[in-house]
N, C-alpha and C positions, 0 to 999 in steps of 0.2 A: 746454898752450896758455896763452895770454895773456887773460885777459877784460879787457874794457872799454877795450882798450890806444889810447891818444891818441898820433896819430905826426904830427909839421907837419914839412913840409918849401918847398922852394923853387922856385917854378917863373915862368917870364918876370918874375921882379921881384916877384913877388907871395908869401905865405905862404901855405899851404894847411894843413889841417888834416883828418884822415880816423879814425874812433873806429869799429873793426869793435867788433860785439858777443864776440868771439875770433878770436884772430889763434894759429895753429898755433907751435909753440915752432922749427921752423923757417922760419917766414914764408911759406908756399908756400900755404896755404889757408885762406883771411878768409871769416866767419861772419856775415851781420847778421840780427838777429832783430826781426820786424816785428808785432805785434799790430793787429789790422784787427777792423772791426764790418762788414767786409763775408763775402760766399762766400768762403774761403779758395781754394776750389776754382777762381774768375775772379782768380786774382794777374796774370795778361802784363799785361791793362789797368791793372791798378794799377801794378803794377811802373814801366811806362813813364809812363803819369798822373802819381804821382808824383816822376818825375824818378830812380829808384834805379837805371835803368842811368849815368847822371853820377856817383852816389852811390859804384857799384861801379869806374868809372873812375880818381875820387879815391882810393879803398881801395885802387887796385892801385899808380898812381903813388905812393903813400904808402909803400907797401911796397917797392917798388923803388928811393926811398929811400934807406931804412935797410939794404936789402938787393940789391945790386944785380946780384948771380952768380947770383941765380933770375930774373931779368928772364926774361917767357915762361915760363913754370915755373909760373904761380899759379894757383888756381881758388876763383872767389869763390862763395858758397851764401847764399842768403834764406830763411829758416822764416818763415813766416807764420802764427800762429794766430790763430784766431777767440777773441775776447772771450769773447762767451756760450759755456755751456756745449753742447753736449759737447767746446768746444774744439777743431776741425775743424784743421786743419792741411792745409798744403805746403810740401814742401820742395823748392828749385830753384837749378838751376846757373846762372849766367851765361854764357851761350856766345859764343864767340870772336867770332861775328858779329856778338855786339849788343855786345862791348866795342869793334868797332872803332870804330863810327858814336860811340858813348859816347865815345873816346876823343878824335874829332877834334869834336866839342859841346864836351867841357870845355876842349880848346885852345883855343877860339874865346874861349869862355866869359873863360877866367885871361889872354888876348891883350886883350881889352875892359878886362877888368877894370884892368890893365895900364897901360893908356891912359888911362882914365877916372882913375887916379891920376895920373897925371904931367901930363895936360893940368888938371884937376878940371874934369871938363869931365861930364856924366853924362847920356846919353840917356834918352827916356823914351816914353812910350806916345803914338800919335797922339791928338788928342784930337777926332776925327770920330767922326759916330754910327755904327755897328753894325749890324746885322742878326745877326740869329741864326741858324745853320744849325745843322740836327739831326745829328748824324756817321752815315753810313751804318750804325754795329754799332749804334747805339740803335734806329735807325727798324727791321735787322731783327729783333733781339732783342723788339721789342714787335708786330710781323706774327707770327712765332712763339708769342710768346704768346697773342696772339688768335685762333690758331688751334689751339692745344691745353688753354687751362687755360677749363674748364667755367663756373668763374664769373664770364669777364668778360663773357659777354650775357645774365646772369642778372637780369631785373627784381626792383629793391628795391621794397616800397613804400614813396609819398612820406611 
């Protein structure tokens, strides 16, 4: 295998660039390795939070590439370990489904991007106020906890 292998390539006008943590010695299976201070064990939420099905999108375009008679052939993997000790780990595939939706995000993504050079033209965030909405898995992950961990109706003294 390849570590740390930097592949750029070409897509709508644009350059891309894709750095699996190893890349297989025949290109067919990209490796990236994620260190988190979070539960190794909740990676989907991160995974998509931070943007690494797009990540895995880029890694597979990048590969296909340099290597284009595996096109469809590839499978990309995440190790996730935990910082602190004992070191907690996951290890996960990318599945077909989430690289398709992945796939047509990054085209939108490199078509913008695209644009945004040729016109220099560069959108940006509205700049109206906000409200904040809680996302339904926060609000039920914390009903669950109030209703199993002992000390959260535990009175402290003042």
């Amino acid at each position: 295998s390849v570590p740390d292998a930097t592949i750029v390539f070409r897509q709508a006008g644009a350059t891309g660039r894709a750095r699996p943590d190893a890349l297989s010695s025949d290109h067919t299976v990209l490796l990236d390795l994620k260190v988190t201070g979070t539960n190794a064990r909740d990676v989907n939420r991160q995974f998509f939070s931070q943007g690494y099905d797009m990540q895995a999108a880029f890694m597979e375009r990048a590969a296909d590439s340099i290597d284009p008679k595996n096109i469809g052939r590839r499978e990309i993997f995440y190790l996730f370990v935990e910082v602190d000790p004992p070191h907690g780990y996951s290890f996960i595939q990318v599945s077909e489904s989430t690289l398709q939706i992945a796939r047509k995000k990054m085209n939108a993504a490199v078509n913008l991007w695209s644009h945004c050079l040729k016109e220099n033209k560069w959108p940006s965030y509205q700049s109206s106020r906000q409200l904040t909405s809680r996302p339904s898995y926060e609000e039920t992950a914390w009903l669950i906890r109030e209703e199993t961990d002992p000390m959260i109706n535990v009175e402290f003294p003042q």
